[in-house]
mmCIF file of the N, C-alpha and C atoms, coordinates in Angstrom:
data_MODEL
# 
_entry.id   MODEL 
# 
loop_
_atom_site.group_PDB 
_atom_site.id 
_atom_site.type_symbol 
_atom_site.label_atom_id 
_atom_site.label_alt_id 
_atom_site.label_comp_id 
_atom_site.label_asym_id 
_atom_site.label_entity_id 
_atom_site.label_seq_id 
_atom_site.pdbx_PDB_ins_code 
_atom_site.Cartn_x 
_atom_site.Cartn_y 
_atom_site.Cartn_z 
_atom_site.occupancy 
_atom_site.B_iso_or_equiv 
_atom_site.pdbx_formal_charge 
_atom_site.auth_seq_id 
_atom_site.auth_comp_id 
_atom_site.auth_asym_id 
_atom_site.auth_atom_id 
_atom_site.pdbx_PDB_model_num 
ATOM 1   N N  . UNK A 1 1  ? 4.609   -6.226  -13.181 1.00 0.00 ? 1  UNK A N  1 
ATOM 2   C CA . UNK A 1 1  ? 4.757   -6.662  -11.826 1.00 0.00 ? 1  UNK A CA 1 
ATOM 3   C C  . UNK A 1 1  ? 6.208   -6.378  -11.416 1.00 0.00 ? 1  UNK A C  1 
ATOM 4   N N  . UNK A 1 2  ? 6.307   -5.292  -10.548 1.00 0.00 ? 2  UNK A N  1 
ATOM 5   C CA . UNK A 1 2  ? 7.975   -5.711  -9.980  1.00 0.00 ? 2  UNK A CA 1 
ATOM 6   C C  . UNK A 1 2  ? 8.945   -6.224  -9.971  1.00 0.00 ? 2  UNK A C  1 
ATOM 7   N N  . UNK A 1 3  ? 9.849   -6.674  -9.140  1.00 0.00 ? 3  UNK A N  1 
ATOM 8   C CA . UNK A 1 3  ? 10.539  -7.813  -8.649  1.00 0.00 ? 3  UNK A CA 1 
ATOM 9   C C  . UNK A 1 3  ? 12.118  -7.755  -9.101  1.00 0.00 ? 3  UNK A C  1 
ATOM 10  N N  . UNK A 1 4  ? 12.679  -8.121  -8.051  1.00 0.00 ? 4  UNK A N  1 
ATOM 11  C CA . UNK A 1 4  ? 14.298  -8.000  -8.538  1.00 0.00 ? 4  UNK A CA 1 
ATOM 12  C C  . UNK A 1 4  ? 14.759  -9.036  -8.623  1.00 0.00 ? 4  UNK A C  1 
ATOM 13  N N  . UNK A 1 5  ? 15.699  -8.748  -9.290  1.00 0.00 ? 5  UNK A N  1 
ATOM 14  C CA . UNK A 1 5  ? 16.596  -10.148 -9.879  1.00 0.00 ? 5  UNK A CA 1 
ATOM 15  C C  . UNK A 1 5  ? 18.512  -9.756  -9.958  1.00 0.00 ? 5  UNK A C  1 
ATOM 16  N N  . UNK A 1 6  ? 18.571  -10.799 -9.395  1.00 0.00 ? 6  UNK A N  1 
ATOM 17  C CA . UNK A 1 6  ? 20.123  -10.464 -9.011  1.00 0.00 ? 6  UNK A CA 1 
ATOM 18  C C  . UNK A 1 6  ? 20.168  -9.429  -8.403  1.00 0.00 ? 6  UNK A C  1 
ATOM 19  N N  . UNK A 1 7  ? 19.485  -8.844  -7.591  1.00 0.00 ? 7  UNK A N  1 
ATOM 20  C CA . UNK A 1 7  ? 19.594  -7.582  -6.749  1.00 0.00 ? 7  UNK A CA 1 
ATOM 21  C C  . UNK A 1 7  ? 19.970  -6.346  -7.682  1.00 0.00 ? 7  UNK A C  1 
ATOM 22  N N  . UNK A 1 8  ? 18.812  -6.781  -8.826  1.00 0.00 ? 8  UNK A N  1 
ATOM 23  C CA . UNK A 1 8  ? 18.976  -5.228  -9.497  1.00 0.00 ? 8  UNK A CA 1 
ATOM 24  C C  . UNK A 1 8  ? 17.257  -5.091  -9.872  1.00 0.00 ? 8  UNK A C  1 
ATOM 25  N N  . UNK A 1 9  ? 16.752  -4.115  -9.492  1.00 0.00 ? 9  UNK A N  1 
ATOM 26  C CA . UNK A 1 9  ? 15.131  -3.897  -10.199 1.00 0.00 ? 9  UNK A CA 1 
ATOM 27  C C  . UNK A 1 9  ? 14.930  -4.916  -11.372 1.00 0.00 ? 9  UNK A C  1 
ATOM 28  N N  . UNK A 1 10 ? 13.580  -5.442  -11.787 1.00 0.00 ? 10 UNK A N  1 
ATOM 29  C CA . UNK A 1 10 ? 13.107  -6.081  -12.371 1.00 0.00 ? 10 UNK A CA 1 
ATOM 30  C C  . UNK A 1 10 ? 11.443  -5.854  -12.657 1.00 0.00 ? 10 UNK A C  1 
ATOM 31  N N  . UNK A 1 11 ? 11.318  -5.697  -14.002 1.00 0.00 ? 11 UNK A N  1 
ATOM 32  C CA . UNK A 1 11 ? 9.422   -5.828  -14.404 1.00 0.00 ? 11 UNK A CA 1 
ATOM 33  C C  . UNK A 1 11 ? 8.961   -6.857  -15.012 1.00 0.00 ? 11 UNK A C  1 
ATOM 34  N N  . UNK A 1 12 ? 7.967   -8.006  -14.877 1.00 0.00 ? 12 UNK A N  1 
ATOM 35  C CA . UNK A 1 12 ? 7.774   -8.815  -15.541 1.00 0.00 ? 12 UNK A CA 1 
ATOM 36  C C  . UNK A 1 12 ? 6.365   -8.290  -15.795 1.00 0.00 ? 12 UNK A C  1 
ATOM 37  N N  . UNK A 1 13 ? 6.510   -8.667  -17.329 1.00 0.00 ? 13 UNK A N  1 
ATOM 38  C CA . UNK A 1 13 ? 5.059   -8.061  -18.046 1.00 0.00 ? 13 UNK A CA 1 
ATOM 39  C C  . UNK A 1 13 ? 4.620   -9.068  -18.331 1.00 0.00 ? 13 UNK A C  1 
ATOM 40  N N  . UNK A 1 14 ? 3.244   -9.491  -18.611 1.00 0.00 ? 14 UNK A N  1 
ATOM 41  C CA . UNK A 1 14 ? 1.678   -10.102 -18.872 1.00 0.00 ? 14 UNK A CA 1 
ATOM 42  C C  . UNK A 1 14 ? 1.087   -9.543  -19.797 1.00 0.00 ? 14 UNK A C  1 
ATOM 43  N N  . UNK A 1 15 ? 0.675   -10.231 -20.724 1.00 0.00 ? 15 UNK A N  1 
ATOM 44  C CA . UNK A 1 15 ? -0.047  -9.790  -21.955 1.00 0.00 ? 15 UNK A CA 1 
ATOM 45  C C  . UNK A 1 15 ? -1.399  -10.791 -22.224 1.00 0.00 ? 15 UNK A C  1 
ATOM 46  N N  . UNK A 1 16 ? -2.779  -10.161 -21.825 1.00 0.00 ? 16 UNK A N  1 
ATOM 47  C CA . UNK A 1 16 ? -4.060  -11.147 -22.381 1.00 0.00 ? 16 UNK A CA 1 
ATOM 48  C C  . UNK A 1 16 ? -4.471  -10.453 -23.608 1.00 0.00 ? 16 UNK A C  1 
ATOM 49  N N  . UNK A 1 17 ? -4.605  -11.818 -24.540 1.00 0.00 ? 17 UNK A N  1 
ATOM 50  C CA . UNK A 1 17 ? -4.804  -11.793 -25.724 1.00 0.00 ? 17 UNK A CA 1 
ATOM 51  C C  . UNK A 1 17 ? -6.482  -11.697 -26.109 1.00 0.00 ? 17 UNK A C  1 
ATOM 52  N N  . UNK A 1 18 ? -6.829  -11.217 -27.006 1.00 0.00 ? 18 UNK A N  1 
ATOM 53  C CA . UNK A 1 18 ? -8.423  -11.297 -26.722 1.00 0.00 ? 18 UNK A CA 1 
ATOM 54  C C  . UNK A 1 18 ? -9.330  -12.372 -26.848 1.00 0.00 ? 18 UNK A C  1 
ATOM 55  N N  . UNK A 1 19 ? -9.752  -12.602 -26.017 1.00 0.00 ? 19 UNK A N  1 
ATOM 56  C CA . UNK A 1 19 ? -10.479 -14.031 -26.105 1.00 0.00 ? 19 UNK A CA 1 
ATOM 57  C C  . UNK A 1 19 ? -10.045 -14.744 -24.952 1.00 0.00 ? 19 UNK A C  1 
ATOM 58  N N  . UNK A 1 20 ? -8.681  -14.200 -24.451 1.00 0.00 ? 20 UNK A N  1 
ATOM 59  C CA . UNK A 1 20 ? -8.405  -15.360 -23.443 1.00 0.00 ? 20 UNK A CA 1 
ATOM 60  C C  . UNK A 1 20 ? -8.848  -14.770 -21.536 1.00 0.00 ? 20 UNK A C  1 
ATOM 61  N N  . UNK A 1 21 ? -8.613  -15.682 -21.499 1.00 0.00 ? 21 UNK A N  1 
ATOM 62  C CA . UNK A 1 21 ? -8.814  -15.337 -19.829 1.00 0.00 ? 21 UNK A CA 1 
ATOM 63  C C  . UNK A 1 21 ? -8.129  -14.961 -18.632 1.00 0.00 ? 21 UNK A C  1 
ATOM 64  N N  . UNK A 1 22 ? -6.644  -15.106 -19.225 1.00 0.00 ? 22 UNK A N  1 
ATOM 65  C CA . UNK A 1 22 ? -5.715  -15.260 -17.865 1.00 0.00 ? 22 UNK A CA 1 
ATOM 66  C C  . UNK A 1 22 ? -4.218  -14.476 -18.696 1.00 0.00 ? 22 UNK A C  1 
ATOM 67  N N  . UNK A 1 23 ? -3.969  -13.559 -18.177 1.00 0.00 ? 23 UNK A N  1 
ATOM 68  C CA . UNK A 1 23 ? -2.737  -12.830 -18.965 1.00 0.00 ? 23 UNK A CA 1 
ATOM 69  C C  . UNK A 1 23 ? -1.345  -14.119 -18.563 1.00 0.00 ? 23 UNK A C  1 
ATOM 70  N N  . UNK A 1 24 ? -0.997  -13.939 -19.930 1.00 0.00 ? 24 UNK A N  1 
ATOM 71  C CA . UNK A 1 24 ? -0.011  -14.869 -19.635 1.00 0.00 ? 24 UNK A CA 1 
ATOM 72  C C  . UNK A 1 24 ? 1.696   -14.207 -19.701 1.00 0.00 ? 24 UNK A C  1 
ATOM 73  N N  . UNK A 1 25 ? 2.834   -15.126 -19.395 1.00 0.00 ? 25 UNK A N  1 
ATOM 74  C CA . UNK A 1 25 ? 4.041   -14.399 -19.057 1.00 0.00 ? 25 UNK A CA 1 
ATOM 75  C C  . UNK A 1 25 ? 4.647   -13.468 -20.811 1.00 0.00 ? 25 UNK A C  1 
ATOM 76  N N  . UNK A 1 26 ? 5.109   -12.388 -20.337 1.00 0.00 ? 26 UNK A N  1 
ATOM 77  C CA . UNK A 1 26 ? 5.560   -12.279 -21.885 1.00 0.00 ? 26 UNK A CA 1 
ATOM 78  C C  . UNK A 1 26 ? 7.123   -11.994 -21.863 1.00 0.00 ? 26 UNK A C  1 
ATOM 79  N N  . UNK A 1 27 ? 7.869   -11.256 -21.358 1.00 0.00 ? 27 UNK A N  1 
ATOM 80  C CA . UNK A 1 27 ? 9.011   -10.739 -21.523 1.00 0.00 ? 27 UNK A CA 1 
ATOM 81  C C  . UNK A 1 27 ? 8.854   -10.028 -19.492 1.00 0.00 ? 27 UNK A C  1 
ATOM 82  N N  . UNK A 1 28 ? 10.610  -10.596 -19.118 1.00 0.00 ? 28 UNK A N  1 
ATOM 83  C CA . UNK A 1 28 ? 10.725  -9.814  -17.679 1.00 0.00 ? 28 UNK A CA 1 
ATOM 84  C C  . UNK A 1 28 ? 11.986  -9.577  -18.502 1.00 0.00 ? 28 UNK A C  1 
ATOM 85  N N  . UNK A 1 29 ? 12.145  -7.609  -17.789 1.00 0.00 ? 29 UNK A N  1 
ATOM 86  C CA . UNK A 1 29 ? 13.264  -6.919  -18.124 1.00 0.00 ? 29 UNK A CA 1 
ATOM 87  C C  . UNK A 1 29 ? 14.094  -6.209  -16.941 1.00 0.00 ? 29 UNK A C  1 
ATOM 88  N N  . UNK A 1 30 ? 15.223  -6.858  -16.586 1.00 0.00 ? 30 UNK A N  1 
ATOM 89  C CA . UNK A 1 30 ? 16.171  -6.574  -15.337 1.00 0.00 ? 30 UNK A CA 1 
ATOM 90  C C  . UNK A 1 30 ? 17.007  -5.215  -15.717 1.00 0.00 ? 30 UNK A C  1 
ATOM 91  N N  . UNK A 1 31 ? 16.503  -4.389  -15.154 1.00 0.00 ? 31 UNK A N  1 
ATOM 92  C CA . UNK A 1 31 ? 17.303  -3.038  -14.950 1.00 0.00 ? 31 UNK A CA 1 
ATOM 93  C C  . UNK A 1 31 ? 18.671  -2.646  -14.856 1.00 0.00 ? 31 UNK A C  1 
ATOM 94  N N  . UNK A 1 32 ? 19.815  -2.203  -15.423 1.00 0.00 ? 32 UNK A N  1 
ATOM 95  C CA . UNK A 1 32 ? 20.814  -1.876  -14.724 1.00 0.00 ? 32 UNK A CA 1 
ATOM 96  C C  . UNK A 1 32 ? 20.889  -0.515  -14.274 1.00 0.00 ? 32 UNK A C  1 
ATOM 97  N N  . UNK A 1 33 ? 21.218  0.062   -13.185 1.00 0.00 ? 33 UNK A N  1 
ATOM 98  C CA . UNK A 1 33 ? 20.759  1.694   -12.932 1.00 0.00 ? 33 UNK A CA 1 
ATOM 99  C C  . UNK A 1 33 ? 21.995  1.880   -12.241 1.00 0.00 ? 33 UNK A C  1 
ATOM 100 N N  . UNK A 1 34 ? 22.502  3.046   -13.263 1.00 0.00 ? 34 UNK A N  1 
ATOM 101 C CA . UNK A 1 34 ? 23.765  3.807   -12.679 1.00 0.00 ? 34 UNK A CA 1 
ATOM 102 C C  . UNK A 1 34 ? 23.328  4.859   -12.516 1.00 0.00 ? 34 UNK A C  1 
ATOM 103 N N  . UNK A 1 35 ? 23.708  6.379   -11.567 1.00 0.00 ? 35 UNK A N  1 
ATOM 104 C CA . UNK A 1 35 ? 23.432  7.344   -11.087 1.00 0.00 ? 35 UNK A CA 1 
ATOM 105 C C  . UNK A 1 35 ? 22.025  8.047   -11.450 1.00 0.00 ? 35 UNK A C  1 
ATOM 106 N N  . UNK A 1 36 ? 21.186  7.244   -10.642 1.00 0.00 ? 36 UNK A N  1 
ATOM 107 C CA . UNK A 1 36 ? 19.698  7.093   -10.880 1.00 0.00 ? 36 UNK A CA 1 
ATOM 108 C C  . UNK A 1 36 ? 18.922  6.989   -12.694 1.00 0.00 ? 36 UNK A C  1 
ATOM 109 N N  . UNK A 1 37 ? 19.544  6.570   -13.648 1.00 0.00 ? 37 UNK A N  1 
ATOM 110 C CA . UNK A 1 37 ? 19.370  6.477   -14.805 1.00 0.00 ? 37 UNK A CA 1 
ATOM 111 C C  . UNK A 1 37 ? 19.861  5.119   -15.423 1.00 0.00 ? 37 UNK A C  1 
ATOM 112 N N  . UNK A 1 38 ? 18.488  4.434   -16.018 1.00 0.00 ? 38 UNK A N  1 
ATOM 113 C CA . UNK A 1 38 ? 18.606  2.715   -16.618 1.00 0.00 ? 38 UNK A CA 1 
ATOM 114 C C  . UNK A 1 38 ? 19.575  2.758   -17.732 1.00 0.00 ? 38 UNK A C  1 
ATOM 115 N N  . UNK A 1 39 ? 20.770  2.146   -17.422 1.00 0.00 ? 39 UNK A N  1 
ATOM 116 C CA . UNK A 1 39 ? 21.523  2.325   -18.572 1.00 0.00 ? 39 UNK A CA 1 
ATOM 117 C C  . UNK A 1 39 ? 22.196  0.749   -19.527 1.00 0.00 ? 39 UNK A C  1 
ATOM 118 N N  . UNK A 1 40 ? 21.333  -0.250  -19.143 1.00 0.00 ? 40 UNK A N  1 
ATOM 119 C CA . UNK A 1 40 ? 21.267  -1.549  -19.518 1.00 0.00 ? 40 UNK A CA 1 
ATOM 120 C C  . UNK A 1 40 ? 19.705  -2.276  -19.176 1.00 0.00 ? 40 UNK A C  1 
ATOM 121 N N  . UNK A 1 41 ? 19.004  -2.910  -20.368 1.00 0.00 ? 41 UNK A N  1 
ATOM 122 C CA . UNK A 1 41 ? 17.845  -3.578  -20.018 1.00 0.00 ? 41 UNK A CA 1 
ATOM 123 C C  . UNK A 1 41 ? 18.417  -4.464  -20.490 1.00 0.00 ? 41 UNK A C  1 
ATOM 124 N N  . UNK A 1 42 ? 18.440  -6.253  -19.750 1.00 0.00 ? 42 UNK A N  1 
ATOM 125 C CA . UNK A 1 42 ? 18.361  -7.677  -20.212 1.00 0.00 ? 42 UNK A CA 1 
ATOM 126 C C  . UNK A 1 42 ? 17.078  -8.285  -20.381 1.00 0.00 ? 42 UNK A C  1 
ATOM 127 N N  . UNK A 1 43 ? 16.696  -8.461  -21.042 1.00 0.00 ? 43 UNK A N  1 
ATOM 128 C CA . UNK A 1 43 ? 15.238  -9.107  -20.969 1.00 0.00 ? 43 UNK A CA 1 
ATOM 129 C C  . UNK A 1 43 ? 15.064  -10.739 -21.136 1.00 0.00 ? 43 UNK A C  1 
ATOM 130 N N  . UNK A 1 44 ? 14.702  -11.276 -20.642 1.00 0.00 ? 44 UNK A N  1 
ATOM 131 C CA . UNK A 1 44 ? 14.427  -12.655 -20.745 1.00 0.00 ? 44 UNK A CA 1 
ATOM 132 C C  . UNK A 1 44 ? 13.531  -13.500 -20.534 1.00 0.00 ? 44 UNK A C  1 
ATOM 133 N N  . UNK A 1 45 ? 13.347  -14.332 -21.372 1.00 0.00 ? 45 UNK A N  1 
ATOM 134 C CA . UNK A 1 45 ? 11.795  -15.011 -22.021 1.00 0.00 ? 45 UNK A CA 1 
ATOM 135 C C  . UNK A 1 45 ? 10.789  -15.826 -20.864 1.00 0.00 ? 45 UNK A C  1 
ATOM 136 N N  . UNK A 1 46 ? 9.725   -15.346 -21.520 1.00 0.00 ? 46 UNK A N  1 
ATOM 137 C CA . UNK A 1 46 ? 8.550   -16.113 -20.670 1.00 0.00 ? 46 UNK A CA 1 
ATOM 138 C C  . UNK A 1 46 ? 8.829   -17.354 -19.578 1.00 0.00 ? 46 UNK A C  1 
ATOM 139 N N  . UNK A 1 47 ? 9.948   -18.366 -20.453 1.00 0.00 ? 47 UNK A N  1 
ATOM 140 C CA . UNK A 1 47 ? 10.046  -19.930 -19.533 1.00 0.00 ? 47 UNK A CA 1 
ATOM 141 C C  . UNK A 1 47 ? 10.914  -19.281 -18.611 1.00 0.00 ? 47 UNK A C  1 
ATOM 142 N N  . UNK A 1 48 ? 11.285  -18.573 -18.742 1.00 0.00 ? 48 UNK A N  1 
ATOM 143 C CA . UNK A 1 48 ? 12.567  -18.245 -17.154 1.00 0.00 ? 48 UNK A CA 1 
ATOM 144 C C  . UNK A 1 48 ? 11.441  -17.701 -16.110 1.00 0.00 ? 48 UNK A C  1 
ATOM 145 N N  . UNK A 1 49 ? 10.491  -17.346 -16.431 1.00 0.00 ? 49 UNK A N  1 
ATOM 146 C CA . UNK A 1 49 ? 10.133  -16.870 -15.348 1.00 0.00 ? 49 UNK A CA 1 
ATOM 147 C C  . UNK A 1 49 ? 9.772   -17.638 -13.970 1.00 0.00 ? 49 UNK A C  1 
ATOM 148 N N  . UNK A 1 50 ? 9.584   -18.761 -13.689 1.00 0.00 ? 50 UNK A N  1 
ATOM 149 C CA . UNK A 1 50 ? 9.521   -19.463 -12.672 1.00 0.00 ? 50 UNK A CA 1 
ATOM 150 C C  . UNK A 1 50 ? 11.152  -19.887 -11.653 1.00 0.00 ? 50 UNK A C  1 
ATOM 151 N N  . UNK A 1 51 ? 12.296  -19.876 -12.621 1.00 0.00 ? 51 UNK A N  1 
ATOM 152 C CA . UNK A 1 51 ? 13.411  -19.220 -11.794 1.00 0.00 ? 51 UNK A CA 1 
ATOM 153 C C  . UNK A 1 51 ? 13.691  -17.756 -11.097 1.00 0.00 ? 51 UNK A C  1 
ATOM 154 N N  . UNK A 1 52 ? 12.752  -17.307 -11.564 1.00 0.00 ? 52 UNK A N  1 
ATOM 155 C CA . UNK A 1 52 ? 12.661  -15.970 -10.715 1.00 0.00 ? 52 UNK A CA 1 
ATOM 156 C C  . UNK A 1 52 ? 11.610  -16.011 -9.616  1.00 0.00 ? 52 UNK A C  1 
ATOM 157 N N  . UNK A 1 53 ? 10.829  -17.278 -9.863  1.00 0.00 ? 53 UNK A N  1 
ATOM 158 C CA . UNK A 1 53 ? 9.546   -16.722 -8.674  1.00 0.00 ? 53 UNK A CA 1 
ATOM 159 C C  . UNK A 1 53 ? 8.635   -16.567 -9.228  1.00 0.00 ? 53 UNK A C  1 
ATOM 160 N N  . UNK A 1 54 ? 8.090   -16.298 -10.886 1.00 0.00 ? 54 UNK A N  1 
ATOM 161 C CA . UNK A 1 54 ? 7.201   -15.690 -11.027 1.00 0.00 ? 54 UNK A CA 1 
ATOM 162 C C  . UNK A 1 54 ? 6.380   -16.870 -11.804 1.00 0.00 ? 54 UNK A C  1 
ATOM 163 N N  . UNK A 1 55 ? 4.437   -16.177 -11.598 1.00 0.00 ? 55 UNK A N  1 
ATOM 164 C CA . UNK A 1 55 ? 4.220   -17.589 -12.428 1.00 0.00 ? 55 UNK A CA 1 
ATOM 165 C C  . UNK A 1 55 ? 4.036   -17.172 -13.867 1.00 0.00 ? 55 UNK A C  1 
ATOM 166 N N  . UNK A 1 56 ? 3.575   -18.050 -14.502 1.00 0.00 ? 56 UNK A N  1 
ATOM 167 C CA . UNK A 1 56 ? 3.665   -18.400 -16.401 1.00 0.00 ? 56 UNK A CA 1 
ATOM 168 C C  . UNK A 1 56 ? 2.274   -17.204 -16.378 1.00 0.00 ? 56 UNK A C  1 
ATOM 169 N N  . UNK A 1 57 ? 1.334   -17.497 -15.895 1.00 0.00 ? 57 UNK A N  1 
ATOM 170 C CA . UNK A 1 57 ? 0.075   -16.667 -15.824 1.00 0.00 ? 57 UNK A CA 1 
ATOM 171 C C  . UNK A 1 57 ? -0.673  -16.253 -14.419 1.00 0.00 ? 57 UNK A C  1 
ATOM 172 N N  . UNK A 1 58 ? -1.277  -15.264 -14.754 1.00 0.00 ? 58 UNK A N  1 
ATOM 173 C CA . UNK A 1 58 ? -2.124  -14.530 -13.599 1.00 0.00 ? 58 UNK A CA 1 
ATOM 174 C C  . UNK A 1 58 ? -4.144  -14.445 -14.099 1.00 0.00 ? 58 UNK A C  1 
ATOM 175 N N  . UNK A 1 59 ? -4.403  -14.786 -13.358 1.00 0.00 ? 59 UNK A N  1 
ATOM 176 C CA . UNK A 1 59 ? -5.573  -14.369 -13.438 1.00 0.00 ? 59 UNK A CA 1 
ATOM 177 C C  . UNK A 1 59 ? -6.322  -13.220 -13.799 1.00 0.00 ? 59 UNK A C  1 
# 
């Protein structure tokens, strides 16, 4: 899923496990991009994601 953070690109990924029903949060990774090339990923854990906006799981 998209989304920026600190006004730099951002992907938050979802991972459903088998058996379950609802992909849940796994890792969002904030971009740093110098002359069109990512040259820093921060990644940070599932519980942060609701300071960003995002929820724990998706349907």
């Amino acid at each position: 899923m998209p989304k920026r953070a600190n006004r730099q690109p951002a992907v938050a990924g979802y991972v459903r496990l088998p058996g379950d029903s609802e992909y849940r949060a796994q890792v969002l990774n904030v971009l740093r991009v110098e002359d069109e090339k990512i040259t820093e990923i921060t990644a940070f854990e599932p519980h942060l994601f609701p300071a960003f906006g995002l929820p724990l799981t998706l349907s």
